[in-house]
C-alpha positions in Angstrom: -5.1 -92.0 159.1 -1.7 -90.9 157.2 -1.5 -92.1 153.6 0.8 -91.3 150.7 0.4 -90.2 147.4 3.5 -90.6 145.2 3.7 -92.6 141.8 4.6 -96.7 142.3 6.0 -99.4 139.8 3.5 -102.3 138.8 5.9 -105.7 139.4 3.6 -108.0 137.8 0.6 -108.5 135.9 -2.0 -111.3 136.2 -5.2 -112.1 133.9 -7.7 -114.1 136.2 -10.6 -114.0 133.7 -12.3 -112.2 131.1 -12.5 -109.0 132.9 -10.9 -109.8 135.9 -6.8 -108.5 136.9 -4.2 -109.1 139.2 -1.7 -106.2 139.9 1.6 -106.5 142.2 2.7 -103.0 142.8 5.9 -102.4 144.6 5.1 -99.4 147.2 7.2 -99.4 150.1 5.8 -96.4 152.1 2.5 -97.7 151.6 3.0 -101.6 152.8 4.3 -99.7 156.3 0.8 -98.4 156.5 -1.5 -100.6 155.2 -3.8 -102.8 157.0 -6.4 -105.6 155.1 -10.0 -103.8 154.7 -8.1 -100.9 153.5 -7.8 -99.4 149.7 -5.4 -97.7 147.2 -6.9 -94.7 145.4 -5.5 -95.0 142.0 -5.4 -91.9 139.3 -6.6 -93.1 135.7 -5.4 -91.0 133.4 -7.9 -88.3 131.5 -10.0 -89.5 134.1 -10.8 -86.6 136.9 -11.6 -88.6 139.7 -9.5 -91.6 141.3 -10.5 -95.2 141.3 -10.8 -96.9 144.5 -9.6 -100.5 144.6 -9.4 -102.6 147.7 -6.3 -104.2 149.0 -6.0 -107.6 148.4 -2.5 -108.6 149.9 0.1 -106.6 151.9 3.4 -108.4 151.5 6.0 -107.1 153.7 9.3 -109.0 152.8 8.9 -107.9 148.9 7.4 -104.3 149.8 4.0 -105.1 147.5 0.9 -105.0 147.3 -1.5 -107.0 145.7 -5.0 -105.5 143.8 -7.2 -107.5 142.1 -10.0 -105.5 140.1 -12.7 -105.9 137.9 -13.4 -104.3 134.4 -16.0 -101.8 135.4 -16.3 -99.0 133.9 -13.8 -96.5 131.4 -10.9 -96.1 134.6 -10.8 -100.0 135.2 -10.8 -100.3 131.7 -7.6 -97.9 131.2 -6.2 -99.4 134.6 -6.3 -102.9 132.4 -4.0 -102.5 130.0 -1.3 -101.4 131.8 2.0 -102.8 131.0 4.9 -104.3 134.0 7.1 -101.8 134.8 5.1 -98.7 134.3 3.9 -96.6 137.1 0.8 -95.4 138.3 0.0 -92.1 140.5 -1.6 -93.7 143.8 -3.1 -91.9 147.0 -3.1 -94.8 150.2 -3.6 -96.5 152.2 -7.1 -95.3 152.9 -10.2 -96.0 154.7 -10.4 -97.8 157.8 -9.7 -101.8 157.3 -10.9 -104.6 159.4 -10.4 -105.0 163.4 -8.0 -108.4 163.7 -7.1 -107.5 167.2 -7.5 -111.1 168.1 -6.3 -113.2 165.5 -6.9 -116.2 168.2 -11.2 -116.2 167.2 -12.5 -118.6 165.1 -13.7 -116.5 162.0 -15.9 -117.2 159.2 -15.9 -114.8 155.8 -18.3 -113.9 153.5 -17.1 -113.2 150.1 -19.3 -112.2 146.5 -18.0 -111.5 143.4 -15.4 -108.5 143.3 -15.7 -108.5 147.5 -13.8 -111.9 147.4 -10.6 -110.0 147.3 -10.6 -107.8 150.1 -11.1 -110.3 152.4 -7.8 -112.7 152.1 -5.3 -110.6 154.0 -7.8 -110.8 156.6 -8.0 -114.6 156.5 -4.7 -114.5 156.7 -4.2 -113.1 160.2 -6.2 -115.8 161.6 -3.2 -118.5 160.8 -5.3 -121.2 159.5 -8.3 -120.7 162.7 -10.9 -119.6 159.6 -13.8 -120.8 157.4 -14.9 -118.9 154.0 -17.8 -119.1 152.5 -17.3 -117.2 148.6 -19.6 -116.8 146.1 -19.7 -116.2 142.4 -22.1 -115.6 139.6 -20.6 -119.0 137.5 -17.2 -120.5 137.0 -16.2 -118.1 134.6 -16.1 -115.8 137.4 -14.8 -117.5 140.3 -11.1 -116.2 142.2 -8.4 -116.4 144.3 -10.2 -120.0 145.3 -6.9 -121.6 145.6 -5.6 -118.7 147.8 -8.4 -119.3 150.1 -7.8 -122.8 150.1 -4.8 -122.1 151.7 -5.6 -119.9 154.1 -8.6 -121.0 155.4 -9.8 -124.6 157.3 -12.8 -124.7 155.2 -13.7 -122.9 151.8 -17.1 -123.5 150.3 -18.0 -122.4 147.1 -21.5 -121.4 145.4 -22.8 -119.9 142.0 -25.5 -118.6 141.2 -25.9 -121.0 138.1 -24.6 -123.9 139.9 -21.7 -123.7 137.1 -19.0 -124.4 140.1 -19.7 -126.4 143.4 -22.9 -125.7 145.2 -25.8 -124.0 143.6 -27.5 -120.5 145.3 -25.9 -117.8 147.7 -23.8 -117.5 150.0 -26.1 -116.4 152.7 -28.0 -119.7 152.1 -25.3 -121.2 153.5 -24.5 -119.0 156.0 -27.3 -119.8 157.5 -26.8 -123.5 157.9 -22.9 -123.2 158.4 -23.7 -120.9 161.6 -26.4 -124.0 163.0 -23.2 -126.1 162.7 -20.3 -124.0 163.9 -19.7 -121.6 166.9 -17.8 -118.7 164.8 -16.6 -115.5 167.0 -17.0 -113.0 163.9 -18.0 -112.8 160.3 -16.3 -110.6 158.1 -18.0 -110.0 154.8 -17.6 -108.1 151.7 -19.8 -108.2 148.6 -22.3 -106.7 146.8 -25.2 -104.5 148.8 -27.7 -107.0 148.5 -25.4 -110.0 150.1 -24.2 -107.4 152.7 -27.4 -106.6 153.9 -28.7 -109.9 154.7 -25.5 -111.6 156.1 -25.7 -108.6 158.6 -29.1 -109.3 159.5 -28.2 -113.3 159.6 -25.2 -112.3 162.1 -27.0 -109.8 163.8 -30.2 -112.1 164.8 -27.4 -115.2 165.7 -26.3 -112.2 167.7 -22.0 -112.8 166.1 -20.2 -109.9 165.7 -19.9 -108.8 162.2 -17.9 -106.7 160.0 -19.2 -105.6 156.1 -16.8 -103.6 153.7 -19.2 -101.2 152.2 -19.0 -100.2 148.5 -20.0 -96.5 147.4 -19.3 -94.1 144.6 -16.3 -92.0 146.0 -14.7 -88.2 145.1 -12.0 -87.4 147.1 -11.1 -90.7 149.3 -10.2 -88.8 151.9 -13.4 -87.7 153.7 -13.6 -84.3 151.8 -16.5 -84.5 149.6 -20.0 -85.8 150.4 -20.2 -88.3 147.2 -19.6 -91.7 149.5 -21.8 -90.5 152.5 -24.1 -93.8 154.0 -26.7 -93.6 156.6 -25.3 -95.1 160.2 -26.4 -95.6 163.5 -23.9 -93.7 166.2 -25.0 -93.7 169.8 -28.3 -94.6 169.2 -28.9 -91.7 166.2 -29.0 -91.9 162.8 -25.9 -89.9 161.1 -24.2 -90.3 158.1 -20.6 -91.3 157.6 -18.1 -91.5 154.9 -17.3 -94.7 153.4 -14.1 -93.5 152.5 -12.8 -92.0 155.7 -15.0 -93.7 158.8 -15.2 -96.7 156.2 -15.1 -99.0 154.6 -15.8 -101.4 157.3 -18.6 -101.2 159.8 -20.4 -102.9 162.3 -23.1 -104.7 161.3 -25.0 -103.3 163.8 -24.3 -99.7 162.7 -25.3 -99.9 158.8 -28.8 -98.4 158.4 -30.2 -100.3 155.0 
């Protein structure tokens, strides 16, 4: 996949909670190439190794790109206090993003924490023809619910702590959502745990799915062994790069 590596201006800045952003980066070369499921590999500085954060929103008319991130570790931290109008060195698009070949199926997502954001340009290719079902730890947490709202039919919420909407997981409700609705595809992204067993939820109601997968990651091009996971190709277990071959697989491929 071609990608660019050149330094972009951040347009606007965005505080969504306690250790959550919102960044609008103006990168023309990159919007050409992008597609959702896809991430920007962004340089924090005295920091050796890139941080990888998903796309949230490609917009095409104002040449941006939309990142939402959480605080999580010293590069996130630096990446937070950025100022409008300063620049930051970023390698993309990268990765392989999420198959919307036919934006015609009815399609259902599967959203937790942090893997909320990667899954709204998605939603968005369906034109309205989509359910989501997003989950959060509490109400201090919660996101992008209102840009959900408008994208999707349906948008149910749960937390953990039953601070906001229902109480549980989301792949509680999965589960009964798929007794009542004929979906064509789940798309999911979330932590491992959540990914694991909305695959095996999909894969017993025998619906195609999709997870974005989460590793550690080096280069972010395929070059180092760092983001390796265990798949199933042709019947034989091999290992991948979530960076390059990733970060969306078939459900039926992930080996957990």
């Amino acid at each position: 996949m071609p990608y660019i590596q050149n330094s972009f201006e951040i347009k606007n800045i965005k505080r969504l909670n306690k250790s959550c952003f919102d960044f609008i980066i103006f990168c023309p070369e990159i919007v050409e190439l992008a597609r959702p499921g896809q991430f920007l590999h962004i340089k924090c500085d005295g920091k050796t190794l890139r941080r990888p954060i998903s796309i949230c929103e490609i917009n095409k008319i104002s040449k941006t790109i939309r990142i939402v991130f959480d605080i999580k570790g010293e590069g996130t931290e630096w990446l937070s206090k950025r100022i409008k109008g300063e620049k930051l060195d970023i390698l993309g698009p990268l990765g392989n993003g999420f198959n919307i070949d036919n934006p015609d199926l009815h399609a259902l997502f599967v959203g937790g924490g942090i893997g909320v954001p990667p899954l709204l340009e998605t939603a968005k290719a369906f034109n309205g023809n989509a359910d989501a079902i997003l989950g959060f730890k509490c109400a201090d947490n919660s996101i992008l619910l209102e840009d959900f709202k408008k994208e999707c039919k349906s948008v149910i919420i749960t937390s953990d702590d039953g601070s906001i909407c229902h109480k549980g997981y989301t792949t509680d409700v999965l589960i009964e959502k798929l007794k009542q609705v004929k979906y064509d595809i789940v798309y999911s992204c979330g932590p491992s745990v959540m990914l694991k067993k909305v695959c095996e939820i999909c894969n017993n109601a025998e619906i195609p799915c999709y997870v974005s997968l989460e590793e550690h990651m080096g280069c972010g091009v395929g070059a180092c062994l760092v983001c390796a996971c265990k798949i199933m190709d042709n019947d034989k277990e091999t290992y991948k790069h979530v960076c390059k071959d990733g970060p969306v697989f078939s459900s039926r491929e992930v080996i957990w």
